[in-house]
C-alpha positions as CSV (number, residue, x, y, z in Angstrom):
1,X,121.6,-85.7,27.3
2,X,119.8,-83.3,25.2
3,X,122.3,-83.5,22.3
4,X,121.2,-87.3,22.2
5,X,117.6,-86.4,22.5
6,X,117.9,-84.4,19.8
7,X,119.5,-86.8,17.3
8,X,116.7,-88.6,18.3
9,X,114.2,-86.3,17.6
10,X,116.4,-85.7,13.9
11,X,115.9,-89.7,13.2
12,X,112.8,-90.1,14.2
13,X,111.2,-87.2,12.2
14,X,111.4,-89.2,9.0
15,X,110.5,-92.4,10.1
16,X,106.8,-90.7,10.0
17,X,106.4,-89.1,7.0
18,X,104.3,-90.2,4.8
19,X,106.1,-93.3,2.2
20,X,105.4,-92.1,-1.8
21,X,103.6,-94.4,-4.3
22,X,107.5,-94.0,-5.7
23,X,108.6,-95.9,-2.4
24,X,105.5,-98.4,-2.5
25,X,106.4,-99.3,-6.2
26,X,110.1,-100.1,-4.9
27,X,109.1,-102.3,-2.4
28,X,106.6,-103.9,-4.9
29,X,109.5,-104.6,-6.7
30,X,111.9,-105.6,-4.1
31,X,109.0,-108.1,-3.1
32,X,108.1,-109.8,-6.4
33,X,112.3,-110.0,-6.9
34,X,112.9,-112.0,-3.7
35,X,109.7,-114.6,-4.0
36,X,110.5,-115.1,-7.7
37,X,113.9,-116.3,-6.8
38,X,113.1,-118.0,-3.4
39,X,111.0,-120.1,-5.1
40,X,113.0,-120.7,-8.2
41,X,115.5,-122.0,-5.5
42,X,113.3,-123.8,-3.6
43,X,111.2,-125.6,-6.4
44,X,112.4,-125.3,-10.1
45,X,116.4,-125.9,-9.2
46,X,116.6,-126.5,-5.7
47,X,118.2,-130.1,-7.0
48,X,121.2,-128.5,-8.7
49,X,122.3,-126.5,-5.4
50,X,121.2,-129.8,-3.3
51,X,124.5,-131.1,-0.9
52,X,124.5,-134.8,-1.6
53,X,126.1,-135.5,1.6
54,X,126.1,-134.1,5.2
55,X,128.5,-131.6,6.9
56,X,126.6,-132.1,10.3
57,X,125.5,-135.6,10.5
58,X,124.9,-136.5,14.5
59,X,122.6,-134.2,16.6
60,X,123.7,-133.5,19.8
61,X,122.2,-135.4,22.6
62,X,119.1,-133.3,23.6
63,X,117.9,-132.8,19.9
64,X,117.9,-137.2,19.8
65,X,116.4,-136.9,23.0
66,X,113.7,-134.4,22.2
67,X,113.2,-136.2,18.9
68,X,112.8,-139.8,19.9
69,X,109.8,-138.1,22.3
70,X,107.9,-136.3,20.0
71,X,108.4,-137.8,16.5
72,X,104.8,-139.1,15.0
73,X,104.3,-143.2,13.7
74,X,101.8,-141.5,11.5
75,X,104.4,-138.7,9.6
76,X,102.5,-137.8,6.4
77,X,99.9,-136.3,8.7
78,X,102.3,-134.0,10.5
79,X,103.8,-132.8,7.0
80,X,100.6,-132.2,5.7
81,X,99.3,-129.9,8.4
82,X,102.5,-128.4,9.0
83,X,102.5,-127.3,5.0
84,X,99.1,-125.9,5.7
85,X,99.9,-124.1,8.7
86,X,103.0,-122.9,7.9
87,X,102.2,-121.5,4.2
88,X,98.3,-121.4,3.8
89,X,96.8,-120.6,7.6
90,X,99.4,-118.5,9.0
91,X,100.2,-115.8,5.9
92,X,95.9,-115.8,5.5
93,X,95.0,-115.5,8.4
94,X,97.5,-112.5,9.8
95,X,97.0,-111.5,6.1
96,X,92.6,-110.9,7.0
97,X,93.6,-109.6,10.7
98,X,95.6,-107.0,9.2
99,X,92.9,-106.1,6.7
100,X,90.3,-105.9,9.5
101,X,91.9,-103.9,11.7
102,X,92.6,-101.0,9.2
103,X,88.3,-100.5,9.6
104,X,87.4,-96.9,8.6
105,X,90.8,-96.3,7.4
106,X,91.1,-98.8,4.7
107,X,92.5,-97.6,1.7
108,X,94.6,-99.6,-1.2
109,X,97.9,-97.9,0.0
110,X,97.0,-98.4,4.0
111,X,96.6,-102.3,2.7
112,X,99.8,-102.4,0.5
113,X,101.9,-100.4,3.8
114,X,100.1,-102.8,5.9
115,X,100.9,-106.2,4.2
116,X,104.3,-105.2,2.8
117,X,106.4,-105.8,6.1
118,X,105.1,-108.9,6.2
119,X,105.5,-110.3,2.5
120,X,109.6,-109.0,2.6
121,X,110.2,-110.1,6.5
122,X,108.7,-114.2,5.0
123,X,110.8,-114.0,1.9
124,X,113.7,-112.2,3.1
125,X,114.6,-114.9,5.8
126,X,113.1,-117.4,3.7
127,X,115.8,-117.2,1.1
128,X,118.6,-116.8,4.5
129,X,117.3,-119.8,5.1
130,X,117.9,-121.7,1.5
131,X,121.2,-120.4,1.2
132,X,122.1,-121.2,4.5
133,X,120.6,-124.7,4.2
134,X,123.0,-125.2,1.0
135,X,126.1,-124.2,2.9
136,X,125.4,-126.0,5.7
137,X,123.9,-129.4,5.0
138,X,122.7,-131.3,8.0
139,X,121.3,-134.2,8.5
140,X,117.7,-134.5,8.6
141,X,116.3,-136.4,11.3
142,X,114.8,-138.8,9.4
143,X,118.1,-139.5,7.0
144,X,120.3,-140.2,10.3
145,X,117.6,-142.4,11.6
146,X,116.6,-144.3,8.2
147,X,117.1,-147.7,7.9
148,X,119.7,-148.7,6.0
149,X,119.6,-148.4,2.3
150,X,117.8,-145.5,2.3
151,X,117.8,-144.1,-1.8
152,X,118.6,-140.3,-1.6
153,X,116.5,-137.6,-1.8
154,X,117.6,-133.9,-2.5
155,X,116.4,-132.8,0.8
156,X,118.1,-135.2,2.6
157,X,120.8,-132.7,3.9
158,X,118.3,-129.6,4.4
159,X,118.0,-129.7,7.5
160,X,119.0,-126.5,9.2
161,X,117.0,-124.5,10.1
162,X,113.4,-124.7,9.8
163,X,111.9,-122.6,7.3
164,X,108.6,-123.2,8.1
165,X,108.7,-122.2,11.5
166,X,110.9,-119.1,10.6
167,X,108.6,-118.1,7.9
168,X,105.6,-117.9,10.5
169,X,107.7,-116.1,13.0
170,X,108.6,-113.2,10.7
171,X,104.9,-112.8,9.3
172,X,103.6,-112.5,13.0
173,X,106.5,-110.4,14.2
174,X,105.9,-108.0,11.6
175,X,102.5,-107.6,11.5
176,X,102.1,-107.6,14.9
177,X,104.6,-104.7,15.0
178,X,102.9,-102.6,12.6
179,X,99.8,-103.4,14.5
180,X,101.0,-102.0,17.7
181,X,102.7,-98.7,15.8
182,X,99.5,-98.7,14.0
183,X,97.4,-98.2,17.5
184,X,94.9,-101.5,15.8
185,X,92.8,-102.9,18.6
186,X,93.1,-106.4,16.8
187,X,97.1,-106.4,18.2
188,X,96.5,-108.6,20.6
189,X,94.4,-111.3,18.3
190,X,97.3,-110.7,15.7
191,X,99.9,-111.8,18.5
192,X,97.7,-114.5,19.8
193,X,97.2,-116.2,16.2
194,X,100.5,-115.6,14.5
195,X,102.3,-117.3,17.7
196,X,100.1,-120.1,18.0
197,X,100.3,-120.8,14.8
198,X,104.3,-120.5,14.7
199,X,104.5,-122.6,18.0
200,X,102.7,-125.5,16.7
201,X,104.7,-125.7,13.0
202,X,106.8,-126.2,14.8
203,X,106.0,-129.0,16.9
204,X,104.5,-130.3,13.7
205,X,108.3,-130.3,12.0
206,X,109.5,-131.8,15.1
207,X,106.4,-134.5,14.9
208,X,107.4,-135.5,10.9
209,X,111.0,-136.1,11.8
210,X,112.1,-133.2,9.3
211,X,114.4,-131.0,12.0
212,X,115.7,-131.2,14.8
213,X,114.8,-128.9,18.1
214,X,117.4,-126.9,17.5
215,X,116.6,-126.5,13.6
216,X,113.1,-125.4,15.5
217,X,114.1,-123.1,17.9
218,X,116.8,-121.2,15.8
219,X,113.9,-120.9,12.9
220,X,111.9,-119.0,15.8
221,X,114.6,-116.9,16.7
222,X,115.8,-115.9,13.2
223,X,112.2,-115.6,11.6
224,X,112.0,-113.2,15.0
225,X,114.1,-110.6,14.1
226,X,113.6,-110.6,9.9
227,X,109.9,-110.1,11.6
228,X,111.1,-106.9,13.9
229,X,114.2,-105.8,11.4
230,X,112.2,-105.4,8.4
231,X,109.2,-102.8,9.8
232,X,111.8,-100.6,11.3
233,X,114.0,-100.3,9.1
234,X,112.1,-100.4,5.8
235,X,109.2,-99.3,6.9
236,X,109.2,-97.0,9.0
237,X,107.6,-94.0,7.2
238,X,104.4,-96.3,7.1
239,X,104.3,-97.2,10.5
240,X,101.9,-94.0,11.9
241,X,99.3,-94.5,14.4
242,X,95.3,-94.1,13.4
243,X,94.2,-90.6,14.4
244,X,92.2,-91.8,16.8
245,X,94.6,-93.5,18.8
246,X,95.7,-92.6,22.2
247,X,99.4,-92.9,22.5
248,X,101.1,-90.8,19.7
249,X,104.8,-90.6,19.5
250,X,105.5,-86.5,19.4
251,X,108.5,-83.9,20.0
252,X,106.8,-82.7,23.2
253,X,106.9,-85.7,25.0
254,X,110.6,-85.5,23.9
255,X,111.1,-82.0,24.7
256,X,109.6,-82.4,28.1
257,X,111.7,-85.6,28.8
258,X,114.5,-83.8,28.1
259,X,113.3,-80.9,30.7
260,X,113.4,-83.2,33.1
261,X,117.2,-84.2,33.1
C-alpha cells in the first residue's frame, strides 16, 4: 500500500507545477492545427469525403419510436436554434463563466490555461466525430423518412453521431473540471449552464429530424469523456486551486493516509 501511495505521490507532483509559456505556445498550436482542419473538413471539402450512400440505413425500433414523438412540423426553427446553441451560446457563455470566475486572479496566462481545455476537448472530438461520420454513413432521419424522390444532399449520410450535442458536452465537461480543480465558486453555475444547454441541443437535433436518439445520446457520452480526457491529461500542470481555496491536494494528506493502513 505505501509503495502505491508513493507512485502516486511521484505522478501527481508534476501534474502541479506550473505549465511554461513554451507549453502554452504548444497547445496554441496544437489548437489552431485541429480547428483549421476540422473546419476545412467540415465546410471547404466536406463534399469530396461525403458517402453518397448509406451503410446504416434503418434505425432500430426505439430511435423511430423516439423520433416519430419528438420530431418538429416547423424544422427550420429547431436547426436554427440548435446552431445557436450548440456553436454560439454554449462556447460564450462557459467561455464568460470561466473568465468571471478567475476574479482577482485574472491574468492572460490564467485565461489562456483556463479556456485551453475547453477549445482542444470541442475540436478534438469534433474532428472524431467527421471522420467517424465519413466511415460510417448513416442515414439521417430525415433521408430514411423523405418522400420519394428526394435530390441528394452531401449530408444525407452524416448522421452518426451528433456533433452538436458532443461539442457542448466536451466544452462543459472541461470547464467545469478545471473549475472544480480550480476551487471557482461559479462551478456549480458552469455545470448548470453547460448541461442545460447540451441537454436541449440535443432535443433540438432530435426536433429537426437530423439524428437519431442514439446519434444523441452517444454524442453526450463521447463529448463527455474528450471533455474529462483532455484537462487531465493535457492539462494537468494548469489545473492548481486559487490560494484561497479550502481543499488543496498535498503530500500530507497522502502521507497520513498511508499512516493509517
Amino acid at each position: 500500500m505505501r509503495v502505491a501511495l508513493a507512485l502516486l505521490l511521484v505522478l501527481a507532483a508534476p501534474a502541479r507545477a506550473e505549465p511554461s509559456d513554451k507549453t502554452r505556445v504548444i497547445h496554441g498550436v496544437t489548437m489552431l492545427t485541429m480547428s483549421g482542419v476540422y473546419l476545412s473538413m467540415e465546410f471547404p471539402v466536406n463534399h469530396w469525403f461525403a458517402p453518397t450512400r448509406c451503410k446504416w440505413c434503418d434505425p432500430p425500433g426505439f430511435d423511430r419510436s423516439v423520433r416519430d414523438a419528438l420530431v418538429w412540423e416547423n424544422k427550420g426553427a429547431a436547426k436554427i436554434t440548435s446552431d445557436v446553441l450548440g456553436f454560439g451560446v454554449a462556447p460564450a457563455a462557459l467561455g464568460i463563466l470561466m473568465l468571471s470566475a478567475s476574479g482577482e486572479h485574472r491574468t492572460w496566462r490564467r485565461t489562456f490555461d483556463d479556456a485551453a481545455p475547453m477549445i482542444e476537448a470541442a475540436f478534438g472530438v469534433s474532428l472524431v466525430q467527421s471522420l467517424t461520420k465519413y466511415l460510417l454513413p448513416r442515414s439521417r432521419p430525415s433521408v430514411r423518412f423523405a418522400e420519394p424522390g428526394r435530390v441528394y444532399y452531401h449530408r444525407d449520410y452524416v448522421s452518426f453521431w451528433s456533433g452538436h450535442t458532443s461539442a457542448v458536452f466536451a466544452e462543459t465537461f472541461a470547464c467545469g473540471i478545471v473549475a472544480h480543480e480550480r476551487g471557482y465558486k461559479l462551478e456549480p453555475a458552469i455545470w448548470a449552464t453547460g448541461l442545460s444547454i447540451g441537454v436541449i441541443t440535443g432535443y433540438l437535433r432530435l426536433a429537426v429530424d437530423e439524428h437519431y436518439l442514439s446519434d444523441v445520446v452517444f454524442g453526450a457520452l463521447i463529448g463527455t469523456v474528450f471533455g474529462i480526457a483532455v484537462p487531465y491529461l493535457f492539462h494537468g500542470s494548469s489545473l492548481e486551486r486559487d490560494p484561497e481555496a479550502t481543499r488543496m491536494r498535498t503530500a500530507p494528506q497522502f502521507l497520513s493516509l498511508g499512516g493509517q493502513f
